[in-house]
PyMOL Python script that loads the backbone (N, CA, C, O; Angstrom):
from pymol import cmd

cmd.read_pdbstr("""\
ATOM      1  N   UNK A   1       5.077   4.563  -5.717  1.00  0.00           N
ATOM      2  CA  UNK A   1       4.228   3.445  -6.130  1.00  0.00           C
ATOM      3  C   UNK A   1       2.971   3.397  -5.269  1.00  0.00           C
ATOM      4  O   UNK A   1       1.805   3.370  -5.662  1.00  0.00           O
ATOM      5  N   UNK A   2       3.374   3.392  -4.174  1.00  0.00           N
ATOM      6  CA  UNK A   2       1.967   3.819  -3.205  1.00  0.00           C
ATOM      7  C   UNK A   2       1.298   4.870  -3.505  1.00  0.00           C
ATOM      8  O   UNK A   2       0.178   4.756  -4.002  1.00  0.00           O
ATOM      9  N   UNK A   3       1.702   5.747  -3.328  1.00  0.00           N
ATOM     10  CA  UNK A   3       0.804   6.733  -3.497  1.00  0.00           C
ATOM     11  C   UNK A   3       0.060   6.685  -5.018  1.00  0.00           C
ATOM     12  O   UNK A   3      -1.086   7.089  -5.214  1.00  0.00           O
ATOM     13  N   UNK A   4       0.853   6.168  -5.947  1.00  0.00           N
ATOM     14  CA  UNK A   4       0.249   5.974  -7.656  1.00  0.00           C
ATOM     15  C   UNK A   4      -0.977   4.806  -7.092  1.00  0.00           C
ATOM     16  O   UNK A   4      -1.921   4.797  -7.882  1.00  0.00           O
ATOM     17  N   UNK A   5      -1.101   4.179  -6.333  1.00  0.00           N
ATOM     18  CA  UNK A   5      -2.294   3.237  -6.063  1.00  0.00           C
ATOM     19  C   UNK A   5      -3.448   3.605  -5.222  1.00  0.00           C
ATOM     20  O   UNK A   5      -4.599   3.195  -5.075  1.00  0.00           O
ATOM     21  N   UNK A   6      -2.662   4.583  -4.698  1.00  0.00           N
ATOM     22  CA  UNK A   6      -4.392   5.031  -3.439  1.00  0.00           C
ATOM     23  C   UNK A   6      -4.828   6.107  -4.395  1.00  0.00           C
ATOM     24  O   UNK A   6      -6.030   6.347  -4.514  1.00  0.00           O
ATOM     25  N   UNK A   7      -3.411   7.149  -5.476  1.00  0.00           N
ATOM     26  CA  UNK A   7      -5.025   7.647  -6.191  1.00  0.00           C
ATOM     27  C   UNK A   7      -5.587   7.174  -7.045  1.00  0.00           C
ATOM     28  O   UNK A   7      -6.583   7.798  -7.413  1.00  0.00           O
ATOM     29  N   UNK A   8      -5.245   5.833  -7.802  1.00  0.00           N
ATOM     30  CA  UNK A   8      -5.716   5.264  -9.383  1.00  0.00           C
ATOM     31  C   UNK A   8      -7.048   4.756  -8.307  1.00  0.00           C
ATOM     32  O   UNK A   8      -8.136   5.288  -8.526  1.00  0.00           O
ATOM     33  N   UNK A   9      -6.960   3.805  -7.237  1.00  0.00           N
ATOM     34  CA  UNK A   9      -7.714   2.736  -6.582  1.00  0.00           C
ATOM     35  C   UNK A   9      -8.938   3.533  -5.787  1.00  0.00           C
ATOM     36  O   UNK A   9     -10.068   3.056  -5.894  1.00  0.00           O
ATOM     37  N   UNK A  10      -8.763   4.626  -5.064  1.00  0.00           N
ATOM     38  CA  UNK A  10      -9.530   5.111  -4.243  1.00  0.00           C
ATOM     39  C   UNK A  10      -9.188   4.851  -2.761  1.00  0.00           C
ATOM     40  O   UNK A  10      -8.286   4.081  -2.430  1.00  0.00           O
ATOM     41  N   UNK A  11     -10.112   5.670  -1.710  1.00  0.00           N
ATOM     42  CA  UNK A  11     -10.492   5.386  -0.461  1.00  0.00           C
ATOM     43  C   UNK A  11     -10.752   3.905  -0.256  1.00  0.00           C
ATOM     44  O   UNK A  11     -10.397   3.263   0.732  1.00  0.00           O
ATOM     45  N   UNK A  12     -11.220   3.575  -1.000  1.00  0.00           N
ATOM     46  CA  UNK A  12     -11.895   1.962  -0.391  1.00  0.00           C
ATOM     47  C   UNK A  12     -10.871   0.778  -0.143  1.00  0.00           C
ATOM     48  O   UNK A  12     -10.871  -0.073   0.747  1.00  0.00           O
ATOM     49  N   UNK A  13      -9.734   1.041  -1.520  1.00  0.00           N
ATOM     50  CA  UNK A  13      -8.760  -0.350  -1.753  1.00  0.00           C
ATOM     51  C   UNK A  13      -7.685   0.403  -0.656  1.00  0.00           C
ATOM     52  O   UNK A  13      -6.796  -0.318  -0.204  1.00  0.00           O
ATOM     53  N   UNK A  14      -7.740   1.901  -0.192  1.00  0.00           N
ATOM     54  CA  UNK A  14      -7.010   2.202   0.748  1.00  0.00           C
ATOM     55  C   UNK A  14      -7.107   1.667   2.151  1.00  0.00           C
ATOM     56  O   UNK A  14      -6.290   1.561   3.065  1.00  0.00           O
ATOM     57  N   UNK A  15      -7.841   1.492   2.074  1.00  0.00           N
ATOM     58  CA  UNK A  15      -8.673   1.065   3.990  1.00  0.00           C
ATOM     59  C   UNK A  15      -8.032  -0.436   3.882  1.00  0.00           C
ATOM     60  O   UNK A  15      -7.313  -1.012   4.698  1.00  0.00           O
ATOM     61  N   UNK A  16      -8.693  -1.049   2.161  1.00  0.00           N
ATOM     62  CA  UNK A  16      -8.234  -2.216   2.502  1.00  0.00           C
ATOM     63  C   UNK A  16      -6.801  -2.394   2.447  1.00  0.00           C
ATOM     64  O   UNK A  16      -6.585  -3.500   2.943  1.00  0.00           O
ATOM     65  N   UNK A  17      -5.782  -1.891   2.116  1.00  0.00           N
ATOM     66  CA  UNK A  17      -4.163  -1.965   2.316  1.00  0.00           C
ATOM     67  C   UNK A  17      -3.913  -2.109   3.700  1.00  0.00           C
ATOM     68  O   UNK A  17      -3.245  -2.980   4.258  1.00  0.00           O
ATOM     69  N   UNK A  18      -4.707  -0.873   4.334  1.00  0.00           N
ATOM     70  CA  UNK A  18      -4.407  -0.648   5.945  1.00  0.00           C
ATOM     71  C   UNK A  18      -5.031  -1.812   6.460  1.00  0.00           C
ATOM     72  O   UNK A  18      -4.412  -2.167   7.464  1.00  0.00           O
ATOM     73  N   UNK A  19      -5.694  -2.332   6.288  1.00  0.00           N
ATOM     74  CA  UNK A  19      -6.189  -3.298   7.189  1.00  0.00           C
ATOM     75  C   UNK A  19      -5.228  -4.405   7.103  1.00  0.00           C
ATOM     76  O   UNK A  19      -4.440  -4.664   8.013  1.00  0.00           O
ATOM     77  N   UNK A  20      -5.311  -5.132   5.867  1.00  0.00           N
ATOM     78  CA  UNK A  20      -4.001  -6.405   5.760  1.00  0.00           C
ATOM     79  C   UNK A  20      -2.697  -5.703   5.661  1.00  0.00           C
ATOM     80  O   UNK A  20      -2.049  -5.928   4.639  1.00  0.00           O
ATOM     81  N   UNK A  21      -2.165  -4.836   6.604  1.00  0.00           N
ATOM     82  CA  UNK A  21      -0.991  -4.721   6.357  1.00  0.00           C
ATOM     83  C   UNK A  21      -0.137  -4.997   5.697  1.00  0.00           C
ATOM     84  O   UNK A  21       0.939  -5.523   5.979  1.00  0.00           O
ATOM     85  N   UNK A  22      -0.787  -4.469   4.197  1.00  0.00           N
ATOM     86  CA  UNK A  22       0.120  -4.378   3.150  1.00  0.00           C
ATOM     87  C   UNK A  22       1.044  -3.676   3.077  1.00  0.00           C
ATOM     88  O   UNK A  22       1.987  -3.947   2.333  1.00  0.00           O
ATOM     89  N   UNK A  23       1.004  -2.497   3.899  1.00  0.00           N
ATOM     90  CA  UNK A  23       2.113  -0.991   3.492  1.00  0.00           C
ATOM     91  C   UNK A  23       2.885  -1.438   4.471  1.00  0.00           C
ATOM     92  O   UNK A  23       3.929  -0.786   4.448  1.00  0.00           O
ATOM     93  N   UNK A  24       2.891  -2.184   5.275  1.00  0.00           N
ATOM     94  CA  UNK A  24       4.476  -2.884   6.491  1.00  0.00           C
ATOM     95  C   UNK A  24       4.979  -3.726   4.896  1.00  0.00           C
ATOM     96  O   UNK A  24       5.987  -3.245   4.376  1.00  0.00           O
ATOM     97  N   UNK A  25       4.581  -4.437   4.459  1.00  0.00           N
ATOM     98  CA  UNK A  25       5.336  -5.706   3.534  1.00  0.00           C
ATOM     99  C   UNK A  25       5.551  -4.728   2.578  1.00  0.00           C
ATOM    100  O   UNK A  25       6.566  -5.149   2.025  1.00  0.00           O
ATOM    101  N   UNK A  26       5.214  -3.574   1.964  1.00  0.00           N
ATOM    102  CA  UNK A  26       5.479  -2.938   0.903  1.00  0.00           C
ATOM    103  C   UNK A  26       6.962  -2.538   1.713  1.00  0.00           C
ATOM    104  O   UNK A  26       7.899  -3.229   1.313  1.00  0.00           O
ATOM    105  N   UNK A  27       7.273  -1.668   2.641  1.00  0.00           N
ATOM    106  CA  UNK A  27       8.197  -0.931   3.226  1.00  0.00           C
ATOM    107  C   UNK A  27       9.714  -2.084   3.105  1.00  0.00           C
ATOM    108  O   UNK A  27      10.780  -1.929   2.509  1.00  0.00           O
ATOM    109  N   UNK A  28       9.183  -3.248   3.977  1.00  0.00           N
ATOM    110  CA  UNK A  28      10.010  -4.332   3.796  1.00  0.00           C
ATOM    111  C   UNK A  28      10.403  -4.709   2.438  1.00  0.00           C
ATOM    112  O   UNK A  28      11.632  -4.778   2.408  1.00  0.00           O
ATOM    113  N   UNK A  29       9.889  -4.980   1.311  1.00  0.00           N
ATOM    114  CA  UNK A  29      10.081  -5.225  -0.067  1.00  0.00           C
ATOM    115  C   UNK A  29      10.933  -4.181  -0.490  1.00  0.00           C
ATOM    116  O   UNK A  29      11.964  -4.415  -1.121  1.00  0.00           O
ATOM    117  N   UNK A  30      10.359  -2.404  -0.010  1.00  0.00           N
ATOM    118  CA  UNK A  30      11.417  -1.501  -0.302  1.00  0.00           C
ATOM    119  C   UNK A  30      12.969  -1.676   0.349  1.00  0.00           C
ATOM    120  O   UNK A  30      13.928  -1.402  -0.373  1.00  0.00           O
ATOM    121  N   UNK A  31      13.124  -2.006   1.337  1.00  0.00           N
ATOM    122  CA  UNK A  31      14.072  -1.777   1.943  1.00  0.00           C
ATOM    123  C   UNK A  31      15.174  -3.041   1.799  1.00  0.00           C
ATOM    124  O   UNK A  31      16.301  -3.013   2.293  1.00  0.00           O
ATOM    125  N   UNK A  32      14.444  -4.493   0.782  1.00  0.00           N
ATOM    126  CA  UNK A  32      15.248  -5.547   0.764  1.00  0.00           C
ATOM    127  C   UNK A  32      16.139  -5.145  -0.581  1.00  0.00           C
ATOM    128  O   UNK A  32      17.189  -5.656  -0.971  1.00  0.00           O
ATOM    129  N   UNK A  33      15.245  -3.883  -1.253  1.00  0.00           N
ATOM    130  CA  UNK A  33      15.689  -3.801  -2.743  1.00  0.00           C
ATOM    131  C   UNK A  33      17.419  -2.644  -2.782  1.00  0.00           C
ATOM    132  O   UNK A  33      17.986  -2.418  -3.851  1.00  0.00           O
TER     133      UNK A  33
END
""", "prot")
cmd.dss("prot")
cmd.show_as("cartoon", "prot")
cmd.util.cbc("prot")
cmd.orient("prot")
C-alpha cells in the first residue's frame, strides 16, 4: 500500500509522509490488523 502511494503521489507527498510521521502510524495500523 505504501509503496502503491509514493509511486501514484510522487517525491513531494513522499517527503510529506516522512515528515508527519505517517509511515510510524501506517506500521502501527499494520501490525493492530
Amino acid at each position: 500500500l505504501l509503496e502503491m502511494l509514493v509511486k501514484n503521489c510522487g517525491e513531494y507527498v513522499w517527503c510529506q509522509v516522512v515528515e508527519t510521521n505517517i509511515l510510524q502510524k501506517i506500521i502501527k495500523l499494520a501490525q493492530q490488523t
